[in-house]
Every structure is written in structure tokens, then in C-alpha cells.
C-alpha positions in Angstrom: -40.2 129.7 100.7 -40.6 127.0 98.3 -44.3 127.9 97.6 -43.3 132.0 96.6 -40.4 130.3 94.5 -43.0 128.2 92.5 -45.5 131.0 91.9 -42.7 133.1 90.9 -42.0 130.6 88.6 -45.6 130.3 87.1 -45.5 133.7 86.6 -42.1 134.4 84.9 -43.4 134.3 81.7 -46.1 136.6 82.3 -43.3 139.2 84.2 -40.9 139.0 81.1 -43.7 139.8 78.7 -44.9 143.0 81.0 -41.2 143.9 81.2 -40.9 143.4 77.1 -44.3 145.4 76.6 -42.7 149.0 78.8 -39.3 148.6 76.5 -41.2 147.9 72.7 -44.2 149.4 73.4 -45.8 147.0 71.0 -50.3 147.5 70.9 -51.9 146.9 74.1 -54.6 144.7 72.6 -52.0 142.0 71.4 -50.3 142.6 74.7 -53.4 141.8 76.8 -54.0 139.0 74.5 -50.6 137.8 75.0 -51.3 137.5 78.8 -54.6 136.0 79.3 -53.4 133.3 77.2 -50.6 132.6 80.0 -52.7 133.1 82.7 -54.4 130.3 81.0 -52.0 128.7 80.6 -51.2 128.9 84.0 -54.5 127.9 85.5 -54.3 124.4 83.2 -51.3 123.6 85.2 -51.9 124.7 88.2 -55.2 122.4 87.5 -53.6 119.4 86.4 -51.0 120.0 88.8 -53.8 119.4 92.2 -55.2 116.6 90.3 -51.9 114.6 90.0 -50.8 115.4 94.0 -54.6 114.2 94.9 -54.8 110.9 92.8 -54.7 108.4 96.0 -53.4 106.1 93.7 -49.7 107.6 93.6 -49.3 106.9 97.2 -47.5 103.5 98.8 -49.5 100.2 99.5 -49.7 101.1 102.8 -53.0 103.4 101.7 -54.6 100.3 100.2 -55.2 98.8 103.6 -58.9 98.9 104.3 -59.7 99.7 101.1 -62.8 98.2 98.9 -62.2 96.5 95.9 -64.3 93.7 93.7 -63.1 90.7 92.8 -62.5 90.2 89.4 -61.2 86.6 89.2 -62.4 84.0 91.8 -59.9 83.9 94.8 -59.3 80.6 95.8 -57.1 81.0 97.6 -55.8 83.1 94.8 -57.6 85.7 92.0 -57.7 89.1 91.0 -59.2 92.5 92.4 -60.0 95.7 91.3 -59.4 98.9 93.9 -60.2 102.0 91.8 -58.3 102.1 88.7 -56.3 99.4 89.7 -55.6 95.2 89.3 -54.2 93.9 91.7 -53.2 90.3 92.3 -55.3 88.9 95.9 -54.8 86.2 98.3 -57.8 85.2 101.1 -58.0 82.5 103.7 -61.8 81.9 102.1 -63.0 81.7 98.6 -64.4 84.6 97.3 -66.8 84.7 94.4 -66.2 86.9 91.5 -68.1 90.4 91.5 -68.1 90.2 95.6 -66.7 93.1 97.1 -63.8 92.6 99.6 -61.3 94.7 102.0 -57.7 94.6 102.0 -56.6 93.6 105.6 -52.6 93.6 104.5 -49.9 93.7 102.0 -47.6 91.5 101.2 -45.4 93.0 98.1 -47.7 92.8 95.0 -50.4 90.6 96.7 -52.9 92.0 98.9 -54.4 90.2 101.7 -58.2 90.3 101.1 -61.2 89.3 103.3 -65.2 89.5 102.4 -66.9 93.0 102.4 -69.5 92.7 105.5 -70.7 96.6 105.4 -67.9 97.8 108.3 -68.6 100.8 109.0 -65.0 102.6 108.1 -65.0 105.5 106.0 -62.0 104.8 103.6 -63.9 101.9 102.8 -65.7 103.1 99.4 -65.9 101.5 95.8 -64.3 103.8 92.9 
């Protein structure tokens, strides 16, 4: 039900303007001009829209576990990785050379619990 009530809302402007073109009965050239700019309008959104719900990045720290990053600043036992677009502050039992990759194995608030990349074979483990 949500889903029809969202379309209907995407579309509104384009049902008001049919609705004003029967009463006026203003040229249908600036009429269907009129529309296919709202229709792109509405395809920018809708576009925008997917890419905002998709970003894995807007999800909780729980989705950063087994994750790939690279380290930015040494960890000893503490530095800096990058996961994605992301910094994020790392911890690791083992020092960890700058430019290494690494895995996050936990999450601890703003830290992330880091070990060595070693080639696992787990598919959400990817560099960005």
C-alpha cells in the first residue's frame, strides 16, 4: 500500500497538469512539453532515490564486519583505515604496515577491530 501511495505521489504533478490541460485547453505542444519535463523530473528522483537506499555505507557497523579496508596510518596497536569512502579509527593485536590491506573481525563503538588481509575467500570481502 505504501508503494501505490508513493507512485501516486510521483505522479501528482503530472495528474494535476492533465487535469488543468481538459479545463484550459491551453496548446498541446506546451502541454506535452510540460510533462516530459516531469517525467524527467521524476526519473532523476526516482534515480537518486535507488542510489541513496543502495549506498552500503548508510547501514549500522554491524555491515562493516568482514569487510576490506587499507590501512592508512600504521596500527600499532593503534592507526587509521580506509573501508570505501570511509576513515575509520582501527585497533589490531599485530602491527600493521601502512598501505596493507586488512579485515574488520569486530566493532567496538568507533574503533574497528582489524586483523591482516590473507586472501579469505569471503565474498563481502572487496576493496572500494
Amino acid at each position: 500500500m505504501k508503494e501505490k501511495r508513493k507512485i501516486f505521489a510521483l505522479l501528482l504533478d503530472e495528474l494535476v497538469l492533465t487535469g488543468l490541460y481538459f479545463i484550459f485547453k491551453f496548446q498541446l505542444r506546451y502541454f506535452l512539453i510540460f510533462i516530459s519535463l516531469l517525467v524527467l523530473k521524476d526519473i532523476f528522483i526516482i534515480i537518486k532515490a535507488w542510489e541513496i537506499l543502495n549506498r552500503e555505507d548508510l547501514l549500522g557497523t554491524e555491515t562493516l564486519i568482514n569487510r576490506a579496508g587499507v590501512v592508512l596510518e600504521e596500527i600499532d596497536p593503534y592507526g587509521q583505515i580506509k573501508i570505501g569512502r570511509e576513515i575509520w579509527k582501527a585497533e589490531s593485536d599485530e602491527r600493521i604496515e601502512e598501505g596493507e590491506k586488512v579485515i574488520v573481525a569486530s566493532v567496538h563503538g568507533l574503533c574497528l577491530k582489524v586483523k591482516k588481509y590473507r586472501g579469505e575467500d569471503n565474498e563481502r570481502k572487496r576493496m572500494e
